[in-house]
C-alpha positions in Angstrom: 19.1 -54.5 30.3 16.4 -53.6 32.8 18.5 -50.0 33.9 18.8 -49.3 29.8 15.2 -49.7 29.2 14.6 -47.6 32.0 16.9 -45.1 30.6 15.3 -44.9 27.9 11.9 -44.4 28.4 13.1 -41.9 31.0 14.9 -40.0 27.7 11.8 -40.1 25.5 9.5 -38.8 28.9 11.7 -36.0 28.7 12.0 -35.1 25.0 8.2 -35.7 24.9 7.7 -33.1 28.1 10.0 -31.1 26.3 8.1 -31.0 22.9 4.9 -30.0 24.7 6.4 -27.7 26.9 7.6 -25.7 23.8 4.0 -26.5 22.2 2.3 -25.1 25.3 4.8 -21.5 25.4 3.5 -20.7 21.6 0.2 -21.8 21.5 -0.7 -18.4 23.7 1.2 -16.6 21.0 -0.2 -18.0 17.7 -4.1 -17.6 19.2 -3.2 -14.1 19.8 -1.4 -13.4 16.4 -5.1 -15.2 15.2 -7.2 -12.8 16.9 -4.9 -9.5 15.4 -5.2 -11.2 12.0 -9.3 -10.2 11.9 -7.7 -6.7 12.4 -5.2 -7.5 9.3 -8.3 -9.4 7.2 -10.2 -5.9 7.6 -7.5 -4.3 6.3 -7.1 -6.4 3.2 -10.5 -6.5 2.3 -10.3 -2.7 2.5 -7.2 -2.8 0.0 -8.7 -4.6 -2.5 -12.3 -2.9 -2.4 -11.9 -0.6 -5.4 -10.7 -3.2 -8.1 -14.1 -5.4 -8.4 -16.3 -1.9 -7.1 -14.5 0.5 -10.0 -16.4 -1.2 -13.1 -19.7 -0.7 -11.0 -19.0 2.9 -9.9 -18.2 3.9 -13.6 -21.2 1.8 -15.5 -24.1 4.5 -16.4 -26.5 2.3 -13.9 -24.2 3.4 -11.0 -25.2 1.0 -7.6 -25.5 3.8 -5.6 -27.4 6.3 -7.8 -24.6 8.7 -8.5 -23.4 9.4 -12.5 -20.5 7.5 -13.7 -17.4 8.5 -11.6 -14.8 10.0 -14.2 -10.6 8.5 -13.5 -9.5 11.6 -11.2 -12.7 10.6 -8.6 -11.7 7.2 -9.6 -7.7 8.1 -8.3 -9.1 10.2 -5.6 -10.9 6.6 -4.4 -7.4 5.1 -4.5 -5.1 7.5 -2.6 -7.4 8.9 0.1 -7.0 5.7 2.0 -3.0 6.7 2.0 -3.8 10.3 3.1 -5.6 8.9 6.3 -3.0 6.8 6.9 -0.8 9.6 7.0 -2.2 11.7 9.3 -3.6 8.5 11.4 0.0 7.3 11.8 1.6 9.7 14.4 -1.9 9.7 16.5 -1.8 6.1 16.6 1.8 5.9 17.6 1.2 8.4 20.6 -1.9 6.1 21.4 0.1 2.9 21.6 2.6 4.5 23.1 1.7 6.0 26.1 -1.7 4.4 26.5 -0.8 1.1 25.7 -0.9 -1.4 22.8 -4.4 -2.6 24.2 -5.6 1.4 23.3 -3.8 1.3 19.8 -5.7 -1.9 18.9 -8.9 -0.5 20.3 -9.2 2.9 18.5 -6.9 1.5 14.7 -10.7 -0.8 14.6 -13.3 2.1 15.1 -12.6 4.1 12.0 -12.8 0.9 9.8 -16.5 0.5 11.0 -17.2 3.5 10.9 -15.9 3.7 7.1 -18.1 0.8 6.0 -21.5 1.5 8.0 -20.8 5.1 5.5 -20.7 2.8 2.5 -23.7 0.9 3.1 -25.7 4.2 3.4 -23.7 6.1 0.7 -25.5 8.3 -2.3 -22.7 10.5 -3.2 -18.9 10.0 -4.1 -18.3 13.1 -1.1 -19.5 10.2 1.6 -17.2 7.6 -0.2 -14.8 10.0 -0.6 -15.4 10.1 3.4 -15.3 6.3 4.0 -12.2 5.7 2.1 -10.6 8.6 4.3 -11.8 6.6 7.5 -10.4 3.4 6.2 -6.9 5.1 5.6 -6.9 5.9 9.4 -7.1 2.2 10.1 -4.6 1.6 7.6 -2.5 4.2 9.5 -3.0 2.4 12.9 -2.9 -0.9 11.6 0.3 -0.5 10.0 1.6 0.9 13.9 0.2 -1.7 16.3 0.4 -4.6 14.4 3.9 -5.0 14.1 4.2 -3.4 17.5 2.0 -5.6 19.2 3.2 -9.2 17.8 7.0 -8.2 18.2 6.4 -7.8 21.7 4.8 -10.5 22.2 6.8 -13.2 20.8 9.7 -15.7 21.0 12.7 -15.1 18.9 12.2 -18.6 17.4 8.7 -17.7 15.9 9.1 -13.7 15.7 9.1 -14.0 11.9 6.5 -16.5 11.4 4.4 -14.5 12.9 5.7 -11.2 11.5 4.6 -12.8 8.1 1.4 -14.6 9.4 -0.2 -11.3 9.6 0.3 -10.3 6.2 -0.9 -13.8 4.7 -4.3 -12.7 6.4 -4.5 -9.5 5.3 -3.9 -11.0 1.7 -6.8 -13.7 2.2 -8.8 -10.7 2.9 -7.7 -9.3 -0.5 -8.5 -12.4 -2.4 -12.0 -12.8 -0.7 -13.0 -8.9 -1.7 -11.7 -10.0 -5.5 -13.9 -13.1 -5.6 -17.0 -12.2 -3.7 -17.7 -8.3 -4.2 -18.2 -8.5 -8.1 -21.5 -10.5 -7.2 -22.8 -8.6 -4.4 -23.8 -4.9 -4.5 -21.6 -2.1 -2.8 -24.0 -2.4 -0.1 -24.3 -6.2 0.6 -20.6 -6.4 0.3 -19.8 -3.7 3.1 -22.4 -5.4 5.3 -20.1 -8.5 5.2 -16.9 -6.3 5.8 -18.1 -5.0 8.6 -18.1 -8.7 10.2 -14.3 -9.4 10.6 -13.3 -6.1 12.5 -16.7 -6.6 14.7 -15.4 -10.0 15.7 -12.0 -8.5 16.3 -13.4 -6.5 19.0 -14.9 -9.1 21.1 -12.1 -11.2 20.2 -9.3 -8.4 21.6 -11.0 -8.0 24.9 -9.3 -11.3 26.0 -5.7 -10.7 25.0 -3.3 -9.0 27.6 -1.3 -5.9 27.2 2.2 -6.2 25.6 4.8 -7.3 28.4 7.3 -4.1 26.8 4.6 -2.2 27.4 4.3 -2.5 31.2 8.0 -2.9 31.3 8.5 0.4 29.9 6.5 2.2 33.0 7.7 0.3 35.6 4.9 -2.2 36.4 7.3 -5.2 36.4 4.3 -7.2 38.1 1.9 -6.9 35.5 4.8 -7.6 32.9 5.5 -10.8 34.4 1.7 -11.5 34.2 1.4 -10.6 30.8 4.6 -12.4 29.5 3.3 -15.8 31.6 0.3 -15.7 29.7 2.7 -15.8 26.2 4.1 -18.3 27.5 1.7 -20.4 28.2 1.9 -20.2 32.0 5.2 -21.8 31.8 6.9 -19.7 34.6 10.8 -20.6 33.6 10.3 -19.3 30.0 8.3 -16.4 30.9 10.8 -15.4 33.3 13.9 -16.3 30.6 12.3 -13.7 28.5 11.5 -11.2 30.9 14.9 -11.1 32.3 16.3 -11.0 28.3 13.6 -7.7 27.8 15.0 -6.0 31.3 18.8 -6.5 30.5 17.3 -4.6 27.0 15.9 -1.6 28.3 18.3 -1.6 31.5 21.3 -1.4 29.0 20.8 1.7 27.1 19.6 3.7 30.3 22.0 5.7 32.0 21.2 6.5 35.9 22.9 9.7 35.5 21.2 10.9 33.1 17.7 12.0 32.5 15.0 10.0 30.2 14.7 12.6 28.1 18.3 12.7 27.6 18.6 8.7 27.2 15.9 9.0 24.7 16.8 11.1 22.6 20.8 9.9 22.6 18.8 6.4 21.8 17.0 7.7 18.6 20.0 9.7 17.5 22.3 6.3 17.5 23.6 4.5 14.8 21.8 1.6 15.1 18.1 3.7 15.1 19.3 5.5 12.3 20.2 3.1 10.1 17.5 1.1 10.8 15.1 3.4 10.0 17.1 4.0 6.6 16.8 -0.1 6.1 12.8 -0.1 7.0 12.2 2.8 4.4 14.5 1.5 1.6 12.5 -1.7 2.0 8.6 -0.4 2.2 9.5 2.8 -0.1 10.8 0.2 -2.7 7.7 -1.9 -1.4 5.3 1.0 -2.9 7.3 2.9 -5.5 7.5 -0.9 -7.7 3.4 -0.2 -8.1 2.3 -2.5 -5.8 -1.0 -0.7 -4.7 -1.7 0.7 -8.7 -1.1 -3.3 -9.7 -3.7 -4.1 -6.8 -6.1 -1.3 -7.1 -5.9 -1.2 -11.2 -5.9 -4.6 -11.8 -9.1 -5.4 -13.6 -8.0 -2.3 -15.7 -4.4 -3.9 -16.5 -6.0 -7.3 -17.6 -8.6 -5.8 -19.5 -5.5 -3.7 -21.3 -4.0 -7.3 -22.3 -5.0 -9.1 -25.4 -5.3 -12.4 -23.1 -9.1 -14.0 -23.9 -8.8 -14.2 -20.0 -11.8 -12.5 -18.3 -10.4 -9.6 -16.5 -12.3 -11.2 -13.5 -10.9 -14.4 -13.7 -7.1 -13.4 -14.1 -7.7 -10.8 -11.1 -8.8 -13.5 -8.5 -5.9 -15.6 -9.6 -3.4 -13.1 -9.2 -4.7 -12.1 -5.9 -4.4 -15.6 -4.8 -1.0 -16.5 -6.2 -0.3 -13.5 -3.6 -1.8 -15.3 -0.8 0.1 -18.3 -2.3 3.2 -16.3 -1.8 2.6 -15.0 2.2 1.7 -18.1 2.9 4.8 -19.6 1.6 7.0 -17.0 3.2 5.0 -17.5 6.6 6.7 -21.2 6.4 10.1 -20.2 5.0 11.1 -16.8 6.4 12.3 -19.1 9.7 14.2 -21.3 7.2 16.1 -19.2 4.2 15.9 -16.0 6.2 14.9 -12.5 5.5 17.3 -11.1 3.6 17.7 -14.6 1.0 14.0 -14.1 0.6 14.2 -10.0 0.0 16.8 -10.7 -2.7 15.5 -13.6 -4.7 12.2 -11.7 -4.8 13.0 -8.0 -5.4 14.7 -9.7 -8.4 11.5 -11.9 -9.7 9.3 -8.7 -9.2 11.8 -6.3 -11.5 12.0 -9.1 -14.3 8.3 -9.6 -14.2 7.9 -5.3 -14.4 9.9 -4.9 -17.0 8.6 -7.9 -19.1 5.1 -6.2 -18.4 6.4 -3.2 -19.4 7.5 -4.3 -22.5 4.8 -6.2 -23.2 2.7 -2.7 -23.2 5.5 -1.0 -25.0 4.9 -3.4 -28.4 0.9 -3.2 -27.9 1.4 0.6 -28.0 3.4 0.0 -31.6 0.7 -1.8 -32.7 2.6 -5.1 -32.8 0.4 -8.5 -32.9 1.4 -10.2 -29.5 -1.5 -12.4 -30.0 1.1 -15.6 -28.9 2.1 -13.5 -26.2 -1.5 -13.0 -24.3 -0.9 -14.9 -21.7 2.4 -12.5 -20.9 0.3 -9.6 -18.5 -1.5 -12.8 -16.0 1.8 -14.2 -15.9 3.8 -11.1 -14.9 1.2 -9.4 -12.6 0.8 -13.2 -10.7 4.2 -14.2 -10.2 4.8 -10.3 -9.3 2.6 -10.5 -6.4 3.7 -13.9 -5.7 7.4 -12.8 -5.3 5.4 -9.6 -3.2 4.1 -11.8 -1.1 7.2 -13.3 -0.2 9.2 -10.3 0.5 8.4 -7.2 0.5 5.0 -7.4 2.5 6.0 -9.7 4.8 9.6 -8.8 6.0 8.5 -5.0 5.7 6.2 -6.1 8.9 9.1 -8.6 10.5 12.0 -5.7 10.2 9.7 -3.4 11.7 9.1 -5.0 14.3 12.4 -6.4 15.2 14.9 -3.4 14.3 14.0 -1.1 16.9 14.9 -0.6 20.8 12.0 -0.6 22.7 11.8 2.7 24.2 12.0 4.4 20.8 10.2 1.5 18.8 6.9 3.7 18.9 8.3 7.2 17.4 11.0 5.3 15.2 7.5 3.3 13.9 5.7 6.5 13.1 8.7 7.8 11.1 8.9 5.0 8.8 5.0 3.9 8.4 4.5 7.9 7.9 7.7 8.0 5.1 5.6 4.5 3.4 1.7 6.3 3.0 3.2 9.3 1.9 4.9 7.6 -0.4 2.0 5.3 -1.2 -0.5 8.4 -1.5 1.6 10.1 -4.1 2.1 7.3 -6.5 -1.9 5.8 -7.0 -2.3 10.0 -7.0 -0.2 10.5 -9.8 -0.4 7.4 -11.7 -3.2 8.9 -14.0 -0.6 11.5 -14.7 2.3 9.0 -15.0 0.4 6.5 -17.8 -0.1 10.4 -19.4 3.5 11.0 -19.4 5.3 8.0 -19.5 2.7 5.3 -20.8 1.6 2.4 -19.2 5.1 1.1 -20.7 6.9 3.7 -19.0 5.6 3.1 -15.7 6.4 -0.2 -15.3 9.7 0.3 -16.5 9.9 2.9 -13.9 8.8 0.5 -11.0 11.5 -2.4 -12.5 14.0 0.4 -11.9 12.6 0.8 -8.4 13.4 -3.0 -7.6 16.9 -3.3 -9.1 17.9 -0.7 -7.1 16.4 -2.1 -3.8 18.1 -5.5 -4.8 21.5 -3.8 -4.8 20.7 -1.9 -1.0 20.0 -5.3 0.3 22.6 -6.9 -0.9 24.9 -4.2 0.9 23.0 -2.6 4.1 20.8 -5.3 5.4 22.2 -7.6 8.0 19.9 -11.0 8.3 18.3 -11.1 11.7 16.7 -14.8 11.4 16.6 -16.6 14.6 18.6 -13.7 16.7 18.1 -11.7 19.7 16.9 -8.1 19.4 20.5 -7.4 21.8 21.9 -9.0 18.9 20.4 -7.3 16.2 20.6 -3.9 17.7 24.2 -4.6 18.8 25.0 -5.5 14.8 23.4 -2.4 13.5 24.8 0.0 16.3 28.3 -1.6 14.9 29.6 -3.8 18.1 30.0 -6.8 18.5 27.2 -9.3 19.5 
């Protein structure tokens, strides 16, 4: 009896040990997903800026002393952001690239202070025009190191947590501009902006450079370093997945040839092309189903409805159903997988369009849909709901797990460029769309866009929960895991 009790309590020493060793390798990883989330805060609060600010900006006692901006200044507001994204993109990439992650996360920060120090001083719609320009080249280098920077850094186990952590923050940062800015003036408002990406860069100082990073020119010490500290200075971990990056970037590299050569054979595989193909699909579908107009225009689409809803009230709480959704996908993404989630939601968001749709397609015949007011807050909430569990979170996690690591940077660039040019053109021409088409039409038109992405997925995109990147890359280059 005596050697059996002494078994035992041996067994639970060790699954205990065991439980906090694991504790101990993510706790390093989580603090430092924390810290980039101020980034991804800054960048939400920037997204939802103009949907409490556009009733001020257009009331005749404008809070900046400028006339009452007409709807093509008001479009111009929406889609600059996606312009400076587009031309921030390939800049940042190059940045993170051959400067390091550490550079990236620096330099994505300085234009989004920049951009609200303008706002705070601003007496024309040129130096907003200016600011919301800035903001976009955040958005541009946001959209590049944050996925970057977190895929590097973490275990395969919590990889997608943590690819949909980021986008639950920048969603809280959403719902805080929607509830707070419509009781502070433009200028109190971007005072308090200006706090999370401050904090982010005192906060970034004590974070290490991406182990893949260091790998990738050589300096093997300082990539052990770097991947202890991730690991919470457990050495046979850090070492586990130090050897797992090596065999990696060892495998596709052929001594014989040059690194030019092994580059650019690497981009032009299979596998890099058709992941590039899935990343697009995904974050094109992302932005052609309206997602920034619904965010953007969304006082203007409950105020459309004949709900008795105050077009303030039914925005907050549509924003917050779409933290509700990140944060469920931060918890499930590990469980169902990604491609379960990308399905089941790409569906709910196409049903809840074209119910909008044809809600606005009855008011426009001059139908009484007085029973049916409550029809817009529904759609537009569990829309973002279904949003916030796939599209914007697994657009981050399959960008950040689909791509060798020597071509993960330009590969990056391609797609994020592909997804603001894409974004840019639709809150552009969405004044010209409603002209054409109707408000009607264009939600039709963005249903369209998600029963088509439903079908691709279905198809094309393999489910990478809880696998290797070898794996991943192996399934996508076509051999065998």
């Amino acid at each position: 009896m005596g050697e059996i009790a002494i078994s035992i309590i041996e067994n639970v020493n060790n699954l205990e040990s065991k439980t906090a060793k694991l504790g101990s390798t993510k706790f390093p990883q989580f603090l430092a997903a924390f810290t980039v989330g101020f980034l991804c805060f800054a960048y939400g609060s920037a997204t939802g800026w103009l949907s409490p600010t556009l009733p001020f900006l257009q009331s005749n006692n404008s809070a900046i002393g400028i006339p009452p901006i007409t709807e093509e200044e008001a479009s111009w507001l929406s889609s600059l952001p996606f312009l400076g994204a587009l031309v921030a993109t390939p800049v940042f990439s190059f940045i993170c690239q051959y400067f390091g992650r550490k550079a990236g996360g620096y330099v994505t920060v300085m234009p989004a202070i920049v951009s609200w120090i303008i706002i705070i001083f601003s007496n024309s719609i040129l130096q907003l025009y200016i600011a919301r320009f800035l903001v976009g080249l955040a958005f541009g280098g946001i959209i590049v190191f944050v996925p970057m920077y977190t895929g590097e850094m973490a275990e395969d186990s919590i990889r997608g947590a943590l690819g949909a952590f980021l986008p639950m923050i920048c969603n809280i940062g959403t719902v805080f501009t929607y509830a707070v800015a419509p009781f502070m003036s433009i200028q109190i408002m971007s005072i308090i902006s200006l706090i999370p990406p401050l904090i982010y860069v005192f906060a970034f100082y004590w974070l290490p450079e991406s182990p893949t990073y260091f790998m990738s020119k050589g300096k093997t010490d300082e990539a052990s370093n770097s991947m202890l500290w991730f690991r919470g200075k457990i050495k046979d971990s850090a070492e586990r997945d130090l050897q797992k990056l090596k065999d990696l970037m060892d495998k596709k590299s052929n001594p014989n040839s040059s690194a030019e050569k092994n580059l650019k054979k690497l981009f032009f595989s299979r596998g890099t092309v058709r992941a590039l193909t899935i990343c697009f699909v995904v974050c094109a579908a992302q932005q052609l189903s309206g997602i920034y107009i619904v965010l953007n225009y969304c006082n203007e689409i409950m105020s459309n409805a004949s709900s008795d809803v105050s077009p303030y009230i039914a925005s907050v709480s549509v924003a917050a159903i779409q933290l509700l959704g990140s944060i469920v996908a931060s918890f499930t993404v590990e469980i169902y997988g990604r491609k379960i989630m990308l399905i089941t939601s790409q569906i709910a968001m196409g049903v809840c369009l074209g119910s909008l749709g044809t809600y606005f397609y009855y008011q426009n015949q001059g139908e009484d849909l007085t029973n049916f007011s409550m029809l817009p807050v529904i759609c537009v909430s569990v829309y973002l709901f279904a949003n916030g569990v796939g599209p914007a979170p697994i657009g981050y996690v399959l960008i950040s797990e689909t791509f060798h690591p020597d071509i993960r940077g330009v590969a990056t660039t391609i797609a994020s460029s592909n997804i603001w040019a894409l974004a840019f053109m639709i809150t552009k021409l969405y004044p010209l769309m409603l002209g054409l088409l109707g408000m009607h039409g264009c939600y039709w038109t963005f249903a369209t866009v998600c029963v088509l992405c439903t079908v691709y997925t279905v198809f094309q995109i393999p489910e990478t929960r809880n696998r290797t990147l070898e794996s991943i890359l192996n399934e996508l280059n076509g051999e065998k895991s």
